[in-house]
Structures are given as structure tokens and as C-alpha cells.
MARSEMAR-995947 format. One record per residue: residue in three letters; residue number from 1; x, y, z of N, C-alpha, C in turn. Coordinates in steps of 0.001 Angstrom, whole numbers, plus 500000, padded with zeros to 6 digits. Example, Ala and Ser with C-alpha at 12.3 -4.5 7.8 and 13.67 -1.06 7.14 Angstrom:
<gulo 'ALA' 1 <513190 494310 507800> <512300 495500 507800> <513200 496700 507800>>
<gulo 'SER' 2 <512850 497750 507080> <513670 498940 507140> <512900 500030 507870>>
***
This chain:
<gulo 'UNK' 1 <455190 515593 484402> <455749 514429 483790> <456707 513760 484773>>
<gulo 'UNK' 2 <456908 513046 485020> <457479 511461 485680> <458782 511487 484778>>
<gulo 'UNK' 3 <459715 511623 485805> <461391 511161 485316> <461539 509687 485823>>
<gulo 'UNK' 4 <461757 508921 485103> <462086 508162 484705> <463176 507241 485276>>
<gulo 'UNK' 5 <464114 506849 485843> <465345 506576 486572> <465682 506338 485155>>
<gulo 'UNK' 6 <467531 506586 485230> <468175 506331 483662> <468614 505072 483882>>
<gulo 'UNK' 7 <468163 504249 482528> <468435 502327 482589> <469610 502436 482823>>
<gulo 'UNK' 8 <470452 501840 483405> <471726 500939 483733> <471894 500141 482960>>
<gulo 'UNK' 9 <473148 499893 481630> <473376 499194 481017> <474743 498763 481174>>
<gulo 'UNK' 10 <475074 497342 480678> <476637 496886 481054> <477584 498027 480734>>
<gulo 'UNK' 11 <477302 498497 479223> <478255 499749 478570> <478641 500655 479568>>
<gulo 'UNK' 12 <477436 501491 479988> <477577 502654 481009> <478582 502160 482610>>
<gulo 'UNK' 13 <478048 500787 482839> <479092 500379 484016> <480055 500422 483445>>
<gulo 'UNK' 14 <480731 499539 482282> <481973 499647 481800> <482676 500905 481646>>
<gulo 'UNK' 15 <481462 501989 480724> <482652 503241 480675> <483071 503999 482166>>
<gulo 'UNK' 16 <482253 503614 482982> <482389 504608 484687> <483641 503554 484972>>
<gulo 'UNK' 17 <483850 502267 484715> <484807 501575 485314> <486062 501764 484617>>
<gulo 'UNK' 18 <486205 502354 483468> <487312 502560 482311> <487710 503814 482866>>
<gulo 'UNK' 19 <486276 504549 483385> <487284 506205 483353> <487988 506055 484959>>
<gulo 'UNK' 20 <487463 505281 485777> <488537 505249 486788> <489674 504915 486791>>
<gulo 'UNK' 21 <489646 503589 486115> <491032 502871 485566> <491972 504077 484461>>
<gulo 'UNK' 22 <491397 505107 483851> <492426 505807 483402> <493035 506860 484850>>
<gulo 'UNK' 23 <492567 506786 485676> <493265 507821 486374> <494237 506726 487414>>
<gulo 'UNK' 24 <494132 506051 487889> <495297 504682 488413> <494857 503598 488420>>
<gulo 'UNK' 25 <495747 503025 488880> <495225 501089 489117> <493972 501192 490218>>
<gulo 'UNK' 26 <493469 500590 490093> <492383 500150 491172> <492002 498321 491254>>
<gulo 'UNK' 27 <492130 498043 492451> <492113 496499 492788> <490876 496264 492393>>
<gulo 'UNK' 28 <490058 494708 492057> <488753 494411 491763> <487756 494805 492668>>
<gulo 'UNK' 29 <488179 494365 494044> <487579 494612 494859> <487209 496068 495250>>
<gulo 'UNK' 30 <487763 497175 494942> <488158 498385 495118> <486840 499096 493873>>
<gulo 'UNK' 31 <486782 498597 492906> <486448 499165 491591> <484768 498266 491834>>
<gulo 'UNK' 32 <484785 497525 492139> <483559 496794 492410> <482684 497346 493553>>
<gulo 'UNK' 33 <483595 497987 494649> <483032 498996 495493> <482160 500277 495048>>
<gulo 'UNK' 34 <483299 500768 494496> <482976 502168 493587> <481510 502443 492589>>
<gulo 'UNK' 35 <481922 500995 491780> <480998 500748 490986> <479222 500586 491356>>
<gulo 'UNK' 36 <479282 500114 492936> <478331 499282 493714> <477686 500690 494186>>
<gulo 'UNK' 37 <478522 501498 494879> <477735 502937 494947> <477369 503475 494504>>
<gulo 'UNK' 38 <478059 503595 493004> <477372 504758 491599> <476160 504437 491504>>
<gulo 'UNK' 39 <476190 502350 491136> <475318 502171 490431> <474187 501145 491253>>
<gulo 'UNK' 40 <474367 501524 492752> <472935 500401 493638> <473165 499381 493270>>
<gulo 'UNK' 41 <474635 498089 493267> <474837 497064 493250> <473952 496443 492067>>
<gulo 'UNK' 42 <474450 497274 490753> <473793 496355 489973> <474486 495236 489789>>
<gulo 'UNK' 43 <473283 493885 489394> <474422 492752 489065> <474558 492343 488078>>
<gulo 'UNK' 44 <475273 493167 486692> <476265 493319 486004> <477289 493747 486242>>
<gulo 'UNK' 45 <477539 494107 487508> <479260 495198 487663> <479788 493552 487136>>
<gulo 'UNK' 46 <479421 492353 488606> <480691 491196 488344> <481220 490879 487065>>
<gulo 'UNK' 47 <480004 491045 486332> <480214 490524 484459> <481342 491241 484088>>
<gulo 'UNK' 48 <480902 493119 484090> <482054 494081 483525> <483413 493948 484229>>
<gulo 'UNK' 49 <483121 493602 485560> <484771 493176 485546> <485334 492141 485311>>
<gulo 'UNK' 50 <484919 491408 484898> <485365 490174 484495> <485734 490427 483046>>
<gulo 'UNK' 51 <485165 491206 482207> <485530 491596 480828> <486584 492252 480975>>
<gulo 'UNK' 52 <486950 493471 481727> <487661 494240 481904> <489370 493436 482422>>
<gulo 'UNK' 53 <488791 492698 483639> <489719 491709 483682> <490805 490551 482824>>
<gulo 'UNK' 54 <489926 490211 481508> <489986 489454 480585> <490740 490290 479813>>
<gulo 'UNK' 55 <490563 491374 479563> <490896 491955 478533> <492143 493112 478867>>
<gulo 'UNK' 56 <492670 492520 480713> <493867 493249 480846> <494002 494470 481223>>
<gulo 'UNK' 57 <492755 495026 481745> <492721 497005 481895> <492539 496946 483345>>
<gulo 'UNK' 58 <491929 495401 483806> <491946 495856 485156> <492959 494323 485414>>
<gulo 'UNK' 59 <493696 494568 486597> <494889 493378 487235> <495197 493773 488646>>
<gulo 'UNK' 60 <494663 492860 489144> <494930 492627 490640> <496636 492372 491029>>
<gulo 'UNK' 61 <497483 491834 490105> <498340 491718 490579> <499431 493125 489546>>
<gulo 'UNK' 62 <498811 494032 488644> <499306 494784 488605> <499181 496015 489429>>
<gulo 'UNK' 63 <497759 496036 489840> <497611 497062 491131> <498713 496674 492320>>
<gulo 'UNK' 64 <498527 495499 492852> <499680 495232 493811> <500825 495574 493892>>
<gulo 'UNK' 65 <501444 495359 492674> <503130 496099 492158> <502845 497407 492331>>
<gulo 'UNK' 66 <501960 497957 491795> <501907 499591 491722> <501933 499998 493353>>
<gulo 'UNK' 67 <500952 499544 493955> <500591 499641 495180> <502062 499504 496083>>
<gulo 'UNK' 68 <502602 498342 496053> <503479 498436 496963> <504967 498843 496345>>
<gulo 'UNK' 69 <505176 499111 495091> <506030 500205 494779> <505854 501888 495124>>
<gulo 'UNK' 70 <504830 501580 495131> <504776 503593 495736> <504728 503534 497368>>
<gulo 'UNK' 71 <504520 502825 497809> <504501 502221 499731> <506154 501921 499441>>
<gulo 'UNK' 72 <506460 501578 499131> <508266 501502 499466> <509050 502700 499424>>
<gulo 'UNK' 73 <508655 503729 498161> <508791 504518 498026> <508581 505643 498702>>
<gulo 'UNK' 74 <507286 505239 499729> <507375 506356 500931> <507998 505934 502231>>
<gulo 'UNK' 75 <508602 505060 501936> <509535 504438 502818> <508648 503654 504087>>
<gulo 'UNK' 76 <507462 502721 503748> <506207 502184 504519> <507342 500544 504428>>
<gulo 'UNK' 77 <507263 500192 505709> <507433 498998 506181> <506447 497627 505728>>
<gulo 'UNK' 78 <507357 496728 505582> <506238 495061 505192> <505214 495270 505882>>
<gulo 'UNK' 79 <505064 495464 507392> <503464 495223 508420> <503178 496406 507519>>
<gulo 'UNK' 80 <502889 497529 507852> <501998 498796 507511> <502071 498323 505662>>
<gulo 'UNK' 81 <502207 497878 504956> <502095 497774 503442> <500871 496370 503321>>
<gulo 'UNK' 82 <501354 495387 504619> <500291 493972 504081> <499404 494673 504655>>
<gulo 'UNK' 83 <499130 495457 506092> <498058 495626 506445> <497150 496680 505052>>
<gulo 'UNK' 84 <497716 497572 504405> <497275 498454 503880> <496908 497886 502331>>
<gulo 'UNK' 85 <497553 496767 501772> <496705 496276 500764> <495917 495625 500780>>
<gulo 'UNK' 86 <496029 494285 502267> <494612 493839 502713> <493717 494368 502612>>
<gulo 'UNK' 87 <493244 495580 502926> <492359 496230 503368> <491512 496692 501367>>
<gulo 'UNK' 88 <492485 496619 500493> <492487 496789 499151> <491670 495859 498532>>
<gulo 'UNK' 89 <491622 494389 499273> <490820 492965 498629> <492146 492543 497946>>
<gulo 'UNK' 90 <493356 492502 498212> <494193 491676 497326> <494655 490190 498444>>
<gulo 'UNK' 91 <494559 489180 498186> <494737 488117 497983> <496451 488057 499208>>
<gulo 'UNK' 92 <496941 487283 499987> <498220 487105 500345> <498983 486646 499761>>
<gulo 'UNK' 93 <498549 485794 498782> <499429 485093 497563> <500083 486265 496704>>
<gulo 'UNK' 94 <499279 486550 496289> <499238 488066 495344> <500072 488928 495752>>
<gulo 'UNK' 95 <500428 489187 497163> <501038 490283 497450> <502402 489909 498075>>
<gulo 'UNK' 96 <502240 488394 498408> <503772 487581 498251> <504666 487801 497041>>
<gulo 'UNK' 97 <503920 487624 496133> <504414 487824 495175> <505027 489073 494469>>
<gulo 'UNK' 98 <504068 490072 494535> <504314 491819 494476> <505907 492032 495091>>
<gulo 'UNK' 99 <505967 491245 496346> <506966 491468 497372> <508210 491056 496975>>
<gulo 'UNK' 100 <508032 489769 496367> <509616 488895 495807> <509628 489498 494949>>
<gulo 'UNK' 101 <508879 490214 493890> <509471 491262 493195> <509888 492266 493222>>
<gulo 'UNK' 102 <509639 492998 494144> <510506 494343 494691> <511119 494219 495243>>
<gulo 'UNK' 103 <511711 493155 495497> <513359 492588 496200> <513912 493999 497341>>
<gulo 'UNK' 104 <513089 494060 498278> <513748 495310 499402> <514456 494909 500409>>
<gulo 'UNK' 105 <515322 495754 500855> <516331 495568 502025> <515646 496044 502892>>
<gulo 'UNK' 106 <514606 495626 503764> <513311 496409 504785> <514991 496784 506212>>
<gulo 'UNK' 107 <515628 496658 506150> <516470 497358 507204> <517183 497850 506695>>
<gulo 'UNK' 108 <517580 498294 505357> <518256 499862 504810> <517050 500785 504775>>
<gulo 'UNK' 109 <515833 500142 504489> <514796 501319 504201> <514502 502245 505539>>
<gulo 'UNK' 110 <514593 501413 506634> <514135 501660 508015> <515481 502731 508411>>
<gulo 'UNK' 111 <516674 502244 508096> <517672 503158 507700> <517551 504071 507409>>
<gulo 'UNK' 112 <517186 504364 506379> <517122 505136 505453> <515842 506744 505887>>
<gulo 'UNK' 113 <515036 506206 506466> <514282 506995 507144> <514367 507216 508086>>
<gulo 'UNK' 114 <515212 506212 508989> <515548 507159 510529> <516704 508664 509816>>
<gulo 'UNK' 115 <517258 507980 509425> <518148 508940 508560> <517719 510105 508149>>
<gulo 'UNK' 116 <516361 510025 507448> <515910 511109 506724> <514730 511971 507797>>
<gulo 'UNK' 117 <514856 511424 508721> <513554 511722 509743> <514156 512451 511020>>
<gulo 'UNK' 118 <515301 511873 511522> <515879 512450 512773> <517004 513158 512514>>
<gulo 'UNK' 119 <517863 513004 511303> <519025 513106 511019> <520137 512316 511458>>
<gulo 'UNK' 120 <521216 512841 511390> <522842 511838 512122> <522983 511562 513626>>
<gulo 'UNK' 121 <522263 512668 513959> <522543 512733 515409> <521789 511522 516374>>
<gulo 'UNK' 122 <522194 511130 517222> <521735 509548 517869> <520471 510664 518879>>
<gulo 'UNK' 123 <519540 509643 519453> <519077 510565 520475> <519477 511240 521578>>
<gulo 'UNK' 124 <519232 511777 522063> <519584 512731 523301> <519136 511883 524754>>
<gulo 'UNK' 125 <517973 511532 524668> <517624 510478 525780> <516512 509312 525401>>
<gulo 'UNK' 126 <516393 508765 526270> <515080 507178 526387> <514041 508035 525434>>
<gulo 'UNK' 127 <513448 508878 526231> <512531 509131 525854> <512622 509828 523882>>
<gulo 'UNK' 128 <513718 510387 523555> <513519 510430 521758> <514060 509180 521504>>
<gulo 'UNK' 129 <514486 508224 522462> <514722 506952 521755> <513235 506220 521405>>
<gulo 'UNK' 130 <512327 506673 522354> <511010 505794 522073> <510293 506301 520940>>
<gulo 'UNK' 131 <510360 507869 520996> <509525 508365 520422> <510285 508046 518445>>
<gulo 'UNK' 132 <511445 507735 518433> <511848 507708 517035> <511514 505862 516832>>
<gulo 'UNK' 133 <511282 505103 517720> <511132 503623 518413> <509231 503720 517499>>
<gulo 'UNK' 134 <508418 504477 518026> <507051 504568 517590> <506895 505096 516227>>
<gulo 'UNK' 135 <507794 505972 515992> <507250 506287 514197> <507733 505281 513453>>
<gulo 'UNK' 136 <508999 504828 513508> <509182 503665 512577> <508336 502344 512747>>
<gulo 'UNK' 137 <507798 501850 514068> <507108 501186 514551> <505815 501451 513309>>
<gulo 'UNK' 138 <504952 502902 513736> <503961 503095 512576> <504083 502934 511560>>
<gulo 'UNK' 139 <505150 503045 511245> <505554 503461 509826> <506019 501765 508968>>
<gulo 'UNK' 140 <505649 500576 509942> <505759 499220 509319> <506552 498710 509398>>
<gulo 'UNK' 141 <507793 499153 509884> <508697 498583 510361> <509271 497192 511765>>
<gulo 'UNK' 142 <509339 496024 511730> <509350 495078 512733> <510652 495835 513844>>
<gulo 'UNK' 143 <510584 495136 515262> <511624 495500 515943> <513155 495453 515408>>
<gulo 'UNK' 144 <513690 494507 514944> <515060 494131 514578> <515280 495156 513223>>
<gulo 'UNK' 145 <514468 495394 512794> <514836 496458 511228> <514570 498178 512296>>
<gulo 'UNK' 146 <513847 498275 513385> <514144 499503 514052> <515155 499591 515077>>
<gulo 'UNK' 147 <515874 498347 515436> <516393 498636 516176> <518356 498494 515181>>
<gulo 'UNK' 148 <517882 497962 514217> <519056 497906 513037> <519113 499423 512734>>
<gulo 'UNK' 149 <517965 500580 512449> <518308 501705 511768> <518565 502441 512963>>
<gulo 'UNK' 150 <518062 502585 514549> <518403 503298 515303> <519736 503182 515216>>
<gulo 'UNK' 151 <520179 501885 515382> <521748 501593 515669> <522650 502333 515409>>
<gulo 'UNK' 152 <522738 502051 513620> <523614 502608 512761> <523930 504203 512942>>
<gulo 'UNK' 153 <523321 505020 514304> <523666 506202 514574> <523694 506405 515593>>
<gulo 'UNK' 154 <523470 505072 517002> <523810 504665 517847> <525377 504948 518079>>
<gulo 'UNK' 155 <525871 503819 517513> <527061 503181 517236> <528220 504035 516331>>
<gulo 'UNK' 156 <527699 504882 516046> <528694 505820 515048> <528929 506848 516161>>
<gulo 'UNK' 157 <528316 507318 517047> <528276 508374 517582> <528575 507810 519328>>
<gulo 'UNK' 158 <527991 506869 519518> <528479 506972 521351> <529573 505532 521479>>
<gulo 'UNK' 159 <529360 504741 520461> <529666 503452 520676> <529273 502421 521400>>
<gulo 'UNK' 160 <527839 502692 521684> <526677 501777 522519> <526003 500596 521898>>
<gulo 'UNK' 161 <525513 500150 522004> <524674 499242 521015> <523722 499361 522016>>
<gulo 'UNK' 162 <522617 498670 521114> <521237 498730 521596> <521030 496993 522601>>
<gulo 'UNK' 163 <522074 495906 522651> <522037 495074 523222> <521818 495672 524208>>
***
């Protein structure tokens, strides 16, 4: 006997797209991916998310908040956060916005992790100056917010500045 392939119906996309959405946010673009692999790009996913959308379970600009509230929270810099929701399908508008709402001090945060990363102590030479210079660098941080958190233990400790 001949199996059959099992029909693909909007329902079945919807419930595979519901049970992801209960475990976190997922962007449209993200869930439309997912969806596209389970189910060989059927074309009903666009429909189900658009219902799903409509009806508030899925939000691009609530994934964004989520998204870049837990990226602040690991102490990830503006560059390394736009690059990393880009990559999500969210919109620059969208994530302008995410941003004026989490109102951050991106040079206490940069602070805040040289702090928590090297400790009090300033470096010893050039070279742990670069190397603490490259993780915050990775870590999304622009020059003036790394060279603001090196400082602040610069300047406490030798009385140098980074001018």
C-alpha cells in the first residue's frame, strides 16, 4: 500500500506556528522560515501569519522589545544588537523604535562590563589595553563608549586619560 503524503492544511500550519510562539517571540520573518522548512513553502504560511498577526500572537515589534531587552541585558552594544536583529527580518524603523524605548546609557553599559569583565584594576600594558579595546569592540560597543568605560579605571588608578 502507497502512503500517501499527509495534506497540509492552514489549521496544521497555524497550530506548528502557535506551538512555537508559546515557547518565545519569534519575528515574521523568523517563523515564516521555520514554517517554510516543516512545511516545503507552502503558500498558506503568508495567510497564517497574517491571521496570527491580526490577531496579536505574533508582533514584530513585540519581538523587537523582547529581543533587544535581553541583548541589553547581556550587556550587547547598539552595533552588535542592529546587526543581530537585522539578521531577524525586523525592519530599521521597528528597531528605532524598540531602542527609544529602552532608553540606555550605551556608555554606563560599556562601563558596566569593562567593570564586570576585567575588574577595577586599569591594564597592565598596550597590549591588555587592546585586547579589553576588542571584546567591547565585539561586544557592540562604538569607540567613544570604549574608550569612556576603559577610562573610568584609567583615570581612577594612574591619572592618565586616554587623550
Amino acid at each position: 500500500m502507497l502512503d500517501l503524503p499527509p495534506v497540509i492544511t492552514p489549521a496544521k500550519l497555524r497550530i506548528a506556528a502557535m506551538d512555537l510562539l508559546t515557547g518565545r517571540e519569534y519575528s515574521r520573518a523568523e517563523l515564516a522560515e521555520k514554517l517554510a522548512k516543516r512545511f516545503a513553502n507552502h503558500e498558506a504560511i503568508p495567510v497564517v501569519l497574517d491571521q496570527l498577526a491580526d490577531e496579536g500572537l505574533q508582533s514584530d515589534t513585540r519581538f523587537a522589545e523582547a529581543f533587544i531587552r535581553s541583548r541589553i541585558y547581556r550587556c550587547h552594544g547598539l552595533l552588535r544588537i542592529r546587526q543581530d536583529i537585522r539578521q531577524k527580518g525586523i525592519s530599521d524603523e521597528l528597531v528605532a523604535q524598540a531602542l527609544d524605548k529602552a532608553e540606555v546609557d550605551w556608555f554606563e553599559l560599556a562601563r558596566e562590563l569593562a567593570q564586570r569583565k576585567f575588574g577595577p584594576d586599569p591594564a597592565v600594558d598596550q597590549r591588555a589595553k587592546a585586547k579589553r579595546m576588542r571584546f567591547l569592540q565585539y561586544r557592540g560597543f562604538n569607540y567613544d563608549q570604549i574608550k569612556y568605560a576603559l577610562a573610568a579605571t584609567e583615570t581612577r588608578e594612574t591619572g592618565d586619560s586616554w587623550d
